[in-house]
C-alpha positions, 0 to 999 in steps of 0.5 A: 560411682563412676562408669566406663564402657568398654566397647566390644573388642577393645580395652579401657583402664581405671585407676583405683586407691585401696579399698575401691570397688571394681565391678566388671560387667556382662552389659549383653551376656555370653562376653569374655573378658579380660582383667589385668591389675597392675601396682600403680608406679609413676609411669613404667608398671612393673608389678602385676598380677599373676595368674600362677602365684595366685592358684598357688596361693588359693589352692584352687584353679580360681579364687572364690568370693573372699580370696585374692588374686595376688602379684608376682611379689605374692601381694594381694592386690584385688580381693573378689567380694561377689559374683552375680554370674554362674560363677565360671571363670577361667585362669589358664588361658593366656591373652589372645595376641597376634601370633593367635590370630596368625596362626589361625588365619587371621592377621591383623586382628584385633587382640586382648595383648594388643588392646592391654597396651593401648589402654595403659598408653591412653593412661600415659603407662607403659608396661614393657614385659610379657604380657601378664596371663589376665583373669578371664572373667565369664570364660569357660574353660574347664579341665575334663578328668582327662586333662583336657581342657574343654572351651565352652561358650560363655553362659553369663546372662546380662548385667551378671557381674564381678565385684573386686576390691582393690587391697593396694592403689593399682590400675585395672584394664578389662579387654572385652575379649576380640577372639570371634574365631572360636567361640568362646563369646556367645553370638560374637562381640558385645560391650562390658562395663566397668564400675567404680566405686571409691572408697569402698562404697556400694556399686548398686 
């Protein structure tokens, strides 16, 4: 097993094979984060996870424990297999970027878009389309009967955790998530983690 930290408000990237273990995790509680799979290529990623063919998939705003989370080709590509949080999750939110952070008055900030192609670039990747819309783990975003959507404050405690399994070779980026400025994170930025195991095995 392998582990690497993920500093608040920035990102980092694992590589994993088929049947690898990827534990996100809730280091402080009340953190966001945001997950990204991309199909391992040589070096220019083109396949990645979608957040839209993937609810079309499940028939469900987010997949539970035993579905998958599929590509822009309809592949799956991580499969989540537990989680130890309150199990809110959200996948309709896209990234934060700098158009974000300007509109709300504060460019220059740091960004989950942003922070997504520097982790691929410290892994000698390049991703050059849009950003893909990530799965926002431990986000609480709810649609209220209404249609509104209701940003909530994150309620996962510490060391609360997902577990994906990878179903092909692919790179994973978790973006522990900058956005200080509405408070989707709880008492501001903290680290997560990321776990991994190979081969499947247990990441306890």
């Amino acid at each position: 097993m392998s582990t690497t930290q993920v500093p608040p408000g920035t990102a980092r990237a694992v590589r994993v094979t088929a049947g690898d273990l990827v534990r996100v995790i809730d280091v402080e509680g009340g953190q966001v984060g945001d997950v990204f799979a991309f199909a391992e290529g040589a070096t220019e990623l083109t396949e990645h996870h979608s957040a839209a063919h993937t609810r079309a998939g499940v028939d469900r705003l987010f997949p539970t424990v035993g579905e998958s989370f599929v590509t822009d080709r309809r592949r799956p590509i991580l499969t989540l297999i537990e989680d130890t949080s309150p199990g809110e999750h959200d996948m309709l939110i896209p990234a934060c970027d700098p158009a974000r952070y300007a509109a709300l008055g504060a460019p220059g900030h740091r960004s989950c878009a942003a922070n997504l192609r520097e982790a691929l670039a410290d892994e000698g990747l390049t991703f050059t389309g849009p950003t893909p819309q990530p799965i926002n783990v431990f986000m609480r975003v709810p649609v209220g009967e209404d249609g509104r959507l209701n940003w909530l404050t994150a309620n996962s405690r510490p060391g609360d955790a997902v577990t994906l399994r990878a179903e092909m070779d692919c790179v994973v980026v978790v973006s522990a998530c900058p956005q200080d400025l509405v408070r989707i994170s709880d008492a501001g930025l903290s680290p997560l983690a990321i776990e991994t195991v190979h081969n499947g095995g247990n990441p306890s």
